[in-house]
C-alpha positions as MATLAB code, in Angstrom:
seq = 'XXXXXXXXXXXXXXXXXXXXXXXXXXXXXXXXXXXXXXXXXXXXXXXXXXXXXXXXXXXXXXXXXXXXXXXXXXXXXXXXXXXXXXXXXXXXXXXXXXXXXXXXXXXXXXXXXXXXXXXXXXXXXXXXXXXXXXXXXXXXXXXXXXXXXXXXX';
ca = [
       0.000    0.000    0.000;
       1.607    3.034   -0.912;
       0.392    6.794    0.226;
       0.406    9.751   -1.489;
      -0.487   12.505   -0.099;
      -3.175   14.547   -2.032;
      -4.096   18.081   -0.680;
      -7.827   18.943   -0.954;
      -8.809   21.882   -2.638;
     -11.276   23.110    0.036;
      -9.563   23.266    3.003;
      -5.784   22.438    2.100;
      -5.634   19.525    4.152;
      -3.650   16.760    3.232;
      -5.193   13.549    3.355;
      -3.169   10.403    3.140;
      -6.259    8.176    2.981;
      -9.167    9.281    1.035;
     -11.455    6.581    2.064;
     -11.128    7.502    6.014;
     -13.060    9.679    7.541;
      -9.881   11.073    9.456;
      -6.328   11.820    8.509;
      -4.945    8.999   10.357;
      -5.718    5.547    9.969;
      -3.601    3.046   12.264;
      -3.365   -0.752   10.774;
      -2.507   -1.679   14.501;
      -6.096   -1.740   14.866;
      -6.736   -4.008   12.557;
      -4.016   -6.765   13.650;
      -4.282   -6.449   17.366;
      -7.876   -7.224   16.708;
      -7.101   -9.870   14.185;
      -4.718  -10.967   16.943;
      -6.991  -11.115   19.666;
      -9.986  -12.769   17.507;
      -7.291  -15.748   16.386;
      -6.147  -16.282   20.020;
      -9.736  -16.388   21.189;
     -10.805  -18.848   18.393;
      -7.953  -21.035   19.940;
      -8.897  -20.993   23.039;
      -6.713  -18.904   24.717;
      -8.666  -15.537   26.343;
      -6.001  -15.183   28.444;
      -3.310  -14.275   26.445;
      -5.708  -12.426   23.813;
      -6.317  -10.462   27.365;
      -3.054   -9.688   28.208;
      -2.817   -8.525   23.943;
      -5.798   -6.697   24.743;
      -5.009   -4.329   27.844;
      -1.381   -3.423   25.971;
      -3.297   -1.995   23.040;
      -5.611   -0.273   25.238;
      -3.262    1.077   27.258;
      -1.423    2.535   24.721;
      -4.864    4.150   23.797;
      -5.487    5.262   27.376;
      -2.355    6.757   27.282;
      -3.046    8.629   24.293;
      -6.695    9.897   25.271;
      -5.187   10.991   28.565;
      -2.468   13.416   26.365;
      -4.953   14.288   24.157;
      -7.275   15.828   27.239;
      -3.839   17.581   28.214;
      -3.288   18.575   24.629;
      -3.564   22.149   26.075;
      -0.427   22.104   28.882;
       1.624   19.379   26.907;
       3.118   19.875   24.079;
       3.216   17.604   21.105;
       6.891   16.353   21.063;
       6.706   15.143   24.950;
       3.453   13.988   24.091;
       4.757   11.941   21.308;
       7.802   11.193   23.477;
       5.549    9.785   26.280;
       3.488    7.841   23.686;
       6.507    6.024   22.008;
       8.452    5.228   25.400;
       5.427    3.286   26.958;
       5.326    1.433   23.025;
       8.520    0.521   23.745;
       7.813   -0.940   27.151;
       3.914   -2.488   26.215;
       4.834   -3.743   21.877;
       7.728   -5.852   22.963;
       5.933   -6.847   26.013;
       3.248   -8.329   24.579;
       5.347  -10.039   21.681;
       7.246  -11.819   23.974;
       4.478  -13.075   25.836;
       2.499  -14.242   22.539;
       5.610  -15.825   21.142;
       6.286  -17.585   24.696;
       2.678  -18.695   25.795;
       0.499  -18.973   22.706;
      -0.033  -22.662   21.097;
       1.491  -23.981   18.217;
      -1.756  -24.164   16.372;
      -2.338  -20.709   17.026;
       0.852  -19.740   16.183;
       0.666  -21.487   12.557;
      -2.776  -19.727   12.559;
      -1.306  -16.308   12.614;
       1.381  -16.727   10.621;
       3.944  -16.311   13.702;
       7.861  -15.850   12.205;
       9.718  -18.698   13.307;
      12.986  -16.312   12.778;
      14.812  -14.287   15.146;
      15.034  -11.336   13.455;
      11.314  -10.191   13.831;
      11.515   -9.967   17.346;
      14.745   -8.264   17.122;
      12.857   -6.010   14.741;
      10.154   -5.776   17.502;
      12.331   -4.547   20.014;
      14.360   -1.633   17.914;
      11.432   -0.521   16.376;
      10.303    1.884   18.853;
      13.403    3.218   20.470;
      14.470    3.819   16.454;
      11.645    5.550   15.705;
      12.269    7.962   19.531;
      15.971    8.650   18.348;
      14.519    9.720   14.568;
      12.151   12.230   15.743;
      14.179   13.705   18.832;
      17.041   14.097   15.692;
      14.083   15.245   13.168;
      12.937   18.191   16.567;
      16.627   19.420   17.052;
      17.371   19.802   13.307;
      14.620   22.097   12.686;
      15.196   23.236   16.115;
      18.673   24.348   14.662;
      17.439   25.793   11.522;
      14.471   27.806   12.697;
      16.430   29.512   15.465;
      15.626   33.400   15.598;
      18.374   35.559   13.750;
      20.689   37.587   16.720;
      19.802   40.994   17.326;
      21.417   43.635   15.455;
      22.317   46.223   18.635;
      21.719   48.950   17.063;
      18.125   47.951   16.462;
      17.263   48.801   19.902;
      15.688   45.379   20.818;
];
């Protein structure tokens, strides 16, 4: 799936997905639900649980910084979001990949390699150290201009 991002003539609002109602669509939502649906159907609630409350903390986390939106400001914000994915994403992985049955497993196409999990647990902290670098490079180059002195200001 490839996005492009299309600006709309009425508003000038770029849209990534024209079928959505909203500018952001998440596919998370989709698999953790997928997730929890294939665990259940294998009869294991717990663990689909214990998938469960990880995604929805993440989204209680979220709502909370959204209600805050006016006394925290959106780089923290996104900070705060992104460190507890780092904690909750490979938390949960682990725990699927340790406790979930073979059969559900093979019914979710679980990797059988290492390096997804290693994947899993560099995502998040790669995606922190690529924004803070993304904030303090345009930190950097939108820095006011010194002050002439003889401008009086």
């Amino acid at each position: 799936m490839v996005l492009t991002p299309s600006i709309t003539p009425k508003k000038g609002i770029v849209n990534q997905n024209k079928k959505s109602k909203t500018n952001l669509q998440l596919p998370t939502r989709k698999h953790a639900v997928s997730l929890y649906i294939l665990l259940i159907a294998h009869h294991q609630p717990w663990i689909a649980s214990i998938a469960a409350s990880g995604f929805l903390a993440n989204l209680v986390l979220s709502l909370v910084l959204w209600n805050f939106r006016d006394r925290v400001s959106p780089f923290p914000a996104l900070m705060a979001i992104l460190g507890f994915m780092a904690f909750t994403l490979p938390l949960v992985w682990l725990f699927v990949q340790t406790h979930a049955s073979p059969a559900s497993k093979n019914a979710m196409n679980w990797p059988v390699s290492r390096w997804p999990t290693v994947f899993v647990l560099i995502l998040v902290p790669a995606m922190m150290i690529w924004s803070t670098y993304l904030e303090r490079l345009a930190k950097l180059n939108h820095q006011s201009p010194p002050q002439s002195p003889k401008s009086g200001a």
